[in-house]
C-alpha positions as CSV (number, residue, x, y, z in Angstrom):
1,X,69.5,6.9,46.4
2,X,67.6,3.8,46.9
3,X,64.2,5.5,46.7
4,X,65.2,6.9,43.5
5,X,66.6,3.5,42.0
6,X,63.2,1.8,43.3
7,X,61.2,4.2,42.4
8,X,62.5,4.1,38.9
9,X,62.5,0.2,39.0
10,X,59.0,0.4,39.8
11,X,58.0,2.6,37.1
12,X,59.9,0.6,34.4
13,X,57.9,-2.4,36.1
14,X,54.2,-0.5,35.3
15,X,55.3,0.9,32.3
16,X,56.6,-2.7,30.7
17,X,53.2,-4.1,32.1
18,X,51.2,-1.9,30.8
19,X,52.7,-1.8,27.2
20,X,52.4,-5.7,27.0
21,X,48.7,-5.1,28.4
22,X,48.1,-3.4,25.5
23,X,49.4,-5.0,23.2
24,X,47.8,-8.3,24.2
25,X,44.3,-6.6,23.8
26,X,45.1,-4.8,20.6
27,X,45.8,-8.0,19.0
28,X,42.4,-9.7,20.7
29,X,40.3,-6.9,19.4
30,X,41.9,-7.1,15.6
31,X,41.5,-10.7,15.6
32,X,37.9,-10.9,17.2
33,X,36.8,-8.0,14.7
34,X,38.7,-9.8,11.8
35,X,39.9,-6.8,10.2
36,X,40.6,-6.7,6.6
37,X,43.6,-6.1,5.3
38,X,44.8,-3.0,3.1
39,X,44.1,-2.6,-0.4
40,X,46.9,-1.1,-2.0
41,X,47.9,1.9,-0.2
42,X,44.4,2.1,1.8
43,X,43.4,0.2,5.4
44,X,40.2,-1.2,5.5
45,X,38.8,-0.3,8.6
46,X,36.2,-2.9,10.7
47,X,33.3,-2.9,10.3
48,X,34.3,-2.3,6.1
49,X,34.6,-5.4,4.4
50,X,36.4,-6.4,1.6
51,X,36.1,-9.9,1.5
52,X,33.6,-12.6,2.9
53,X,36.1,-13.6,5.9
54,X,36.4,-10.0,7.0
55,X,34.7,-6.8,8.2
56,X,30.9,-6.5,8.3
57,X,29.1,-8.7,5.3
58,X,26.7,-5.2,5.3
59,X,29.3,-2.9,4.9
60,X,30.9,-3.7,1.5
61,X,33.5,-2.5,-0.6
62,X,35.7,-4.0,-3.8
63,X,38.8,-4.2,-3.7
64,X,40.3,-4.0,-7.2
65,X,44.4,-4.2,-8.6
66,X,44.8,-1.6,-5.3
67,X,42.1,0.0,-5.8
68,X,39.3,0.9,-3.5
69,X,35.4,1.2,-5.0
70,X,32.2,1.9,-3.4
71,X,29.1,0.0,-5.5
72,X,25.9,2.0,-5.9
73,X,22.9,0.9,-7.2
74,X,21.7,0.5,-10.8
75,X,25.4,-0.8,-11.6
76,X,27.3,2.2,-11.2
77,X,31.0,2.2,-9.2
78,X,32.8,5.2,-8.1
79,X,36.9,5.0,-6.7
80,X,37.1,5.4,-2.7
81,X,39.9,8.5,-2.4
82,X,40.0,8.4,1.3
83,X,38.7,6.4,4.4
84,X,38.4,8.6,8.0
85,X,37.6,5.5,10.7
86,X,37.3,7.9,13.7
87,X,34.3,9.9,11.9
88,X,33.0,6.8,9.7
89,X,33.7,8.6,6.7
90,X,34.6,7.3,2.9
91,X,35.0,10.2,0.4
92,X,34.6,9.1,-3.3
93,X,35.2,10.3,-6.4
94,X,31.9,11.5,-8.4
95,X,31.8,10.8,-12.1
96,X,33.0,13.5,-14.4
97,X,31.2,14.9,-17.7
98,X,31.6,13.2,-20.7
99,X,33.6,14.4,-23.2
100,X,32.5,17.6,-24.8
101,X,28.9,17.4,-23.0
102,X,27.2,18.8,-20.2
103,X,25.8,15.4,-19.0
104,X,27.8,13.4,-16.4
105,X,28.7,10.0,-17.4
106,X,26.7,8.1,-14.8
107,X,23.7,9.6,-16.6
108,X,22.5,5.8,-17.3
109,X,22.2,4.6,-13.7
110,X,20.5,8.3,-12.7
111,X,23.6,9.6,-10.8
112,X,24.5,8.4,-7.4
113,X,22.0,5.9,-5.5
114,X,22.2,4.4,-2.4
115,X,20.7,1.0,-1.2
116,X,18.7,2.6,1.9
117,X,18.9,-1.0,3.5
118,X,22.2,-0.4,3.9
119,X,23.8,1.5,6.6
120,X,26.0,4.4,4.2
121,X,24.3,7.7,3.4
122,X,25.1,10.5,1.9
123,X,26.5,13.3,4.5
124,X,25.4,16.7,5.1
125,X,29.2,18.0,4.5
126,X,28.7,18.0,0.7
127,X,27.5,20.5,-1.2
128,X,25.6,19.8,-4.5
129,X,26.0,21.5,-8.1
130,X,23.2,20.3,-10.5
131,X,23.6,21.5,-14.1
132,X,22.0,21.3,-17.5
133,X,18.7,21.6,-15.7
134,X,15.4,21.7,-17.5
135,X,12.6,24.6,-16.7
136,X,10.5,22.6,-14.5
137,X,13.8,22.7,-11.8
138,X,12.8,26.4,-11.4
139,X,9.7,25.8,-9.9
140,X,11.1,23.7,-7.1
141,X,11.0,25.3,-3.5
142,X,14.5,25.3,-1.5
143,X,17.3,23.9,-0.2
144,X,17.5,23.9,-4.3
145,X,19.1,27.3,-5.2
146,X,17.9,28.3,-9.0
147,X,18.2,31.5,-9.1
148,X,20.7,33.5,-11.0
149,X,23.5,34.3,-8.4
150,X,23.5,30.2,-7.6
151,X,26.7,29.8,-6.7
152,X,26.7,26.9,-9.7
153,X,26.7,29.6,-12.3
154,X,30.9,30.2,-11.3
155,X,31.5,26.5,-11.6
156,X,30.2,26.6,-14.9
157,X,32.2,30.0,-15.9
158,X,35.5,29.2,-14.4
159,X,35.7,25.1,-15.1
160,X,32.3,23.7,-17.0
161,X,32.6,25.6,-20.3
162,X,30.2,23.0,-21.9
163,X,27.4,24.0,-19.8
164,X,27.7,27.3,-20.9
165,X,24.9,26.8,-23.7
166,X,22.5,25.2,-20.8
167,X,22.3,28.1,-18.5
168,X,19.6,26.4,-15.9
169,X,21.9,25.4,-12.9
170,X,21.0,24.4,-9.3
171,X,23.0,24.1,-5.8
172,X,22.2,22.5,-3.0
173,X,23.3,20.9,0.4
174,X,22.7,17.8,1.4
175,X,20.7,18.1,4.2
176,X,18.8,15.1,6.1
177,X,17.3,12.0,5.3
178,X,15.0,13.2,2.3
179,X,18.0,13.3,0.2
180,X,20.8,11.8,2.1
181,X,20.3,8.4,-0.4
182,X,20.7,10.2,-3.6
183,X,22.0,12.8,-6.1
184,X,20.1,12.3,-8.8
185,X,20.3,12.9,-12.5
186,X,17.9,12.4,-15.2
187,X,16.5,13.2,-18.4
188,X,13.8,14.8,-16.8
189,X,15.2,17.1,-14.4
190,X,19.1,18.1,-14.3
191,X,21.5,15.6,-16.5
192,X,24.4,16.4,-14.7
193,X,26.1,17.5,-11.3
194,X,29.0,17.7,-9.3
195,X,30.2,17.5,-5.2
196,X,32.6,19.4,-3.4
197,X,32.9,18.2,0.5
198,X,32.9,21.2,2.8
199,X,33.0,23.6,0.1
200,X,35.7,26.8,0.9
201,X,33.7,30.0,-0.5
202,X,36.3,32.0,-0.3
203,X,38.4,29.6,-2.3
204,X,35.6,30.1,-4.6
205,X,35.6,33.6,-4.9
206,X,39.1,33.2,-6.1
207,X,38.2,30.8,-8.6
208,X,40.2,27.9,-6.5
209,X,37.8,24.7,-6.7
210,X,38.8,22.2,-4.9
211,X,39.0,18.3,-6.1
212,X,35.2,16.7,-6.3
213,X,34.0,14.6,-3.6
214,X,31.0,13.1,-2.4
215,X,31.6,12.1,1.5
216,X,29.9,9.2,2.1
217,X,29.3,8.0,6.2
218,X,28.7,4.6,7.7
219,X,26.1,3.9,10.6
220,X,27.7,2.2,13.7
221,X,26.8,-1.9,13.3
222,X,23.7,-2.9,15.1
223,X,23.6,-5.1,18.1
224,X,22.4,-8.3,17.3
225,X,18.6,-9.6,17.7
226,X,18.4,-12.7,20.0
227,X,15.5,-14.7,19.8
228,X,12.9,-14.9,22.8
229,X,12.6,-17.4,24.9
230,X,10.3,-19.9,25.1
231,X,7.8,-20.5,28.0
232,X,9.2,-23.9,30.4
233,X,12.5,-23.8,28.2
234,X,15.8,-22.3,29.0
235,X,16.6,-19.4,26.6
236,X,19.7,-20.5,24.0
237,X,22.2,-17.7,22.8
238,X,23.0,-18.2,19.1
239,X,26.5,-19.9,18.8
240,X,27.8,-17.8,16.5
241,X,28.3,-13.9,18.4
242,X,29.3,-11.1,16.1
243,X,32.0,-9.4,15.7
244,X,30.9,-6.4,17.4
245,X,30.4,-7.8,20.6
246,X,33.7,-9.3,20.9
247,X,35.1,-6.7,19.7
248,X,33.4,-4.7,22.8
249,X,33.8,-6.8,25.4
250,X,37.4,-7.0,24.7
251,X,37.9,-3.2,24.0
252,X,35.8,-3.2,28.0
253,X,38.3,-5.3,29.4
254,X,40.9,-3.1,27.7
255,X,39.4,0.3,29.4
256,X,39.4,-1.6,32.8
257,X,42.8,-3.1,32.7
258,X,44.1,0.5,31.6
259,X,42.3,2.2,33.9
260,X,43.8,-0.1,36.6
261,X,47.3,-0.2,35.5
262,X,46.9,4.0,35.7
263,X,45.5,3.8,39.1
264,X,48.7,1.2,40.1
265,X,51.3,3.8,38.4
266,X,49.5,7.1,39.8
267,X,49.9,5.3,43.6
268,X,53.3,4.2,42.9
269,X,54.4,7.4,41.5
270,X,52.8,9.1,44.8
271,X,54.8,6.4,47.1
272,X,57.7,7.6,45.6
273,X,57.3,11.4,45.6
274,X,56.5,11.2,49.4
275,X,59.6,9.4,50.1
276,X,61.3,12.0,48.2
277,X,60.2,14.6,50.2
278,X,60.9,12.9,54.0
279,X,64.2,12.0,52.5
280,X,64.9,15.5,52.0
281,X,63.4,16.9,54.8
282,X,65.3,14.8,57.0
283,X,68.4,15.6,55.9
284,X,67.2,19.2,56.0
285,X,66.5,18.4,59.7
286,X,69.6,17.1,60.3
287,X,71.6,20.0,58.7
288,X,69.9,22.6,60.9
289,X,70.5,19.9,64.1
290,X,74.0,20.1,63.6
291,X,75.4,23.3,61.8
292,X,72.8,26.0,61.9
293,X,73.9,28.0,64.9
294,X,73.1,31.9,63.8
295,X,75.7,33.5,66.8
296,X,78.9,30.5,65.8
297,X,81.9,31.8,65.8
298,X,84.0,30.5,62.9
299,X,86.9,31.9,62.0
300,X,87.1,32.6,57.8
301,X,89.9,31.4,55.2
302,X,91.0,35.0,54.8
303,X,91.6,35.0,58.7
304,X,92.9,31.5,59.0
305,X,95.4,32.1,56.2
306,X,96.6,35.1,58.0
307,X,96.7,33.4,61.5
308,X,98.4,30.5,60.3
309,X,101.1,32.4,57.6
310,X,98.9,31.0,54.9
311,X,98.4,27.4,56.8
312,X,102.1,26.7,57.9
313,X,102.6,24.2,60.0
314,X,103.7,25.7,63.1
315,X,100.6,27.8,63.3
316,X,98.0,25.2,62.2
317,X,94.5,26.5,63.6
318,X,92.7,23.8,65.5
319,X,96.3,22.7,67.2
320,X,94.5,23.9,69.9
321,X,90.8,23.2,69.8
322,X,89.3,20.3,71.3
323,X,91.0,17.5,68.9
324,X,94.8,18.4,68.4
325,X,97.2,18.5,65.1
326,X,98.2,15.1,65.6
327,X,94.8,13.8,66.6
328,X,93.2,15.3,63.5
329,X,95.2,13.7,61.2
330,X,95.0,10.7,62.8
331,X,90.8,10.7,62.2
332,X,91.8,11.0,57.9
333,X,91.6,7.9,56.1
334,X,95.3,6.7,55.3
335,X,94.4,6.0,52.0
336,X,93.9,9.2,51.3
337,X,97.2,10.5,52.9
338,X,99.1,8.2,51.2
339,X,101.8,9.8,48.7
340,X,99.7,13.4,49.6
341,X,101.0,16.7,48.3
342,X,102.0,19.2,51.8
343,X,98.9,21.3,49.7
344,X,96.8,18.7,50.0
345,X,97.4,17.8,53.6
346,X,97.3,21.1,54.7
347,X,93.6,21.4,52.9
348,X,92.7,18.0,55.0
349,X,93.6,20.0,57.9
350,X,91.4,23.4,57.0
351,X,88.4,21.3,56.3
352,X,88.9,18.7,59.2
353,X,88.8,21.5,61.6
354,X,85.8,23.1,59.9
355,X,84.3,19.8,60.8
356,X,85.2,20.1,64.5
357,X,83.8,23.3,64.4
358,X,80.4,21.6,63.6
359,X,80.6,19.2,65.2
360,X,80.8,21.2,68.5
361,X,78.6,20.5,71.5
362,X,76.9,23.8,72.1
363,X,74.6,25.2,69.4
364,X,75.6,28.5,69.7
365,X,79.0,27.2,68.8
366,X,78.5,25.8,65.4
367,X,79.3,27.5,62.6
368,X,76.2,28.6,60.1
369,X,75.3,27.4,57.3
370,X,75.9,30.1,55.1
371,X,79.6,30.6,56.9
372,X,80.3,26.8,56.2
373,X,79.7,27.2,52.6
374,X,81.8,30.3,52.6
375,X,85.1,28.6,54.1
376,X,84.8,25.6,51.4
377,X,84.9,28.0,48.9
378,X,87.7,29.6,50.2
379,X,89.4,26.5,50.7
380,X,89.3,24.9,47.3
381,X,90.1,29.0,46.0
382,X,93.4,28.2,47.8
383,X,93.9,24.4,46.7
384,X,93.1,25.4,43.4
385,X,95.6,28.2,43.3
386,X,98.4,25.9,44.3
387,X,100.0,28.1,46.6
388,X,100.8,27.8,50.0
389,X,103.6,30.0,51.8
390,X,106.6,28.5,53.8
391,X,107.0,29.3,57.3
């Protein structure tokens, strides 16, 4: 019992240590990272940045009334509808046609352009519909998809009816760094498009298009360039570290301490199972030193019952064993034969001499196991019952 209550003790120890560990470190990282706070209903992840006090001054957004926007260039803004930290992804809303056209209302700033100075590209989960293409499209080479059975066409059928009169359509899929900056639209070329982020074809074939989206990725923030050192003078770190690296280095020391405080449970835990295990096997040992005799000779309820006329008192088996009647009773706690029913006493009696029986000197003697178990149950059968028979 007391490995079990220290064993627990010392678990509830590790596991309060750890949590506060933890907690401590997750509220170092979000205060050297200076995480911004939500906008409306969305968090803004580090290294995003909402605001001049938070996030990574490279990795801006706007936060407007609530509402998220991602600025591209040539003036154009399109709503964020969801933020994935784990895979650095932002998803946002393309722009629409206008009204009764087949030209997309971003026509002006030439669709969707990306600063390439900055680290957000356009990923290679989106696939591209270009529509109200001129003639000269036709004459590009792939990944641009012209041809007739372009998947583009069934947009246009089942939910661009405008673009019906303009029956040049492209598809593509974004596809690596020659046009992971851009979807372009233009007077020249195709005046309008649409995105669909890993694009179901089978939803497609049931005319099911999903919402639009263009996914939009963020590179990891780049470590920080420190300047060289000049000959005969000691080299000077800049004052002011980034973000990033104290965000590291604390996220480090939070991998270490973890791993540690695992390492301190995982022993602990082992302490503990091994003193489970010699606690029962030396009570184990003990049980076969003492009562595991396989040629005793015990004598069973049924046959004490009868011997004794169902336990009366003048035929009380063990009255002549090695401890008599009067000595037996005398080895029973007073306490518990104080204001005793004759039923129970005469129980006290069955079970004290059961425990003479094991309690013999010889081995060969004792009663087994098994046969113990047996006369206990036959015992209480009889307590429970209520019954004994007068002499």
């Amino acid at each position: 019992m007391q490995v079990l209550e220290l064993g627990f003790s010392m678990e509830r120890d590790v596991s309060i240590m750890f949590m506060l560990v933890v907690a401590l470190l997750s509220s170092w990282c979000a205060i050297a990272m200076r995480t911004c706070g939500n906008c409306g209903r969305y968090p803004v992840p580090y290294p995003l940045s909402t605001g001049p006090s938070c996030g990574d001054q490279l990795y801006k957004l706007r936060c407007t009334a609530g509402t998220l926007w991602f600025d591209a260039l040539n003036g154009s803004s399109y709503m964020i509808t969801s933020i994935t930290p784990l895979t650095r992804r932002i998803i946002i809303r393309p722009a629409g046609l206008a009204a009764k056209t087949c030209i997309s209302s971003d026509l002006r700033s030439q669709g969707i352009q990306l600063n390439d100075k900055l680290p957000f590209s356009i990923a290679t989960s989106n696939t591209v519909l270009l529509l109200n293409c001129k003639d000269a499209m036709l004459h590009l080479k792939p990944p641009l998809d012209c041809a007739p059975t372009s998947l583009c066409h069934n947009y246009i059928r089942d939910v661009a009816a405008p673009c019906m009169s303009q029956p040049i359509c492209c598809t593509f899929k974004i596809s690596g760094p020659q046009n992971n900056h851009m979807i372009t639209v233009h007077d020249g070329g195709c005046q309008a498009y649409q995105s669909f982020v890993n694009l179901n074809l089978k939803a497609v074939s049931l005319k099911k298009w999903p919402e639009p989206g263009v996914e939009i990725e963020w590179a990891l923030p780049k470590e920080p360039i420190y300047p060289k050192c000049r000959p005969g003078k000691p080299c000077k770190k800049p004052k002011k570290k980034t973000a990033v690296f104290a965000g590291a280095a604390i996220a480090g020391v939070a991998v270490l301490v973890t791993v540690v405080v695992g390492i301190i449970f995982y022993k602990q835990h082992q302490r503990i199972r091994k003193a489970q295990k010699n606690l029962v096997r030396e009570r184990k040992e003990m049980l076969n030193s003492k009562c595991s005799g396989k040629s005793a000779r015990i004598f069973t309820g049924k046959e004490i019952a009868k011997a004794t006329n169902n336990f009366c008192k003048d035929n009380l088996i063990g009255s002549g064993g090695v401890l008599g009647e009067d000595r037996l009773m005398d080895d029973i706690d007073p306490v518990l034969k104080e204001g005793a029913s004759k039923l129970e006493l005469e129980t006290m009696k069955a079970l004290g001499s059961l425990a003479e029986a094991c309690l013999d000197e010889k081995r060969q003697n004792r009663p087994s196991m098994k046969e113990v178990a047996d006369e206990i149950e036959y015992i209480i059968s009889i307590t429970t019952s209520g019954k004994v028979s007068k002499c």
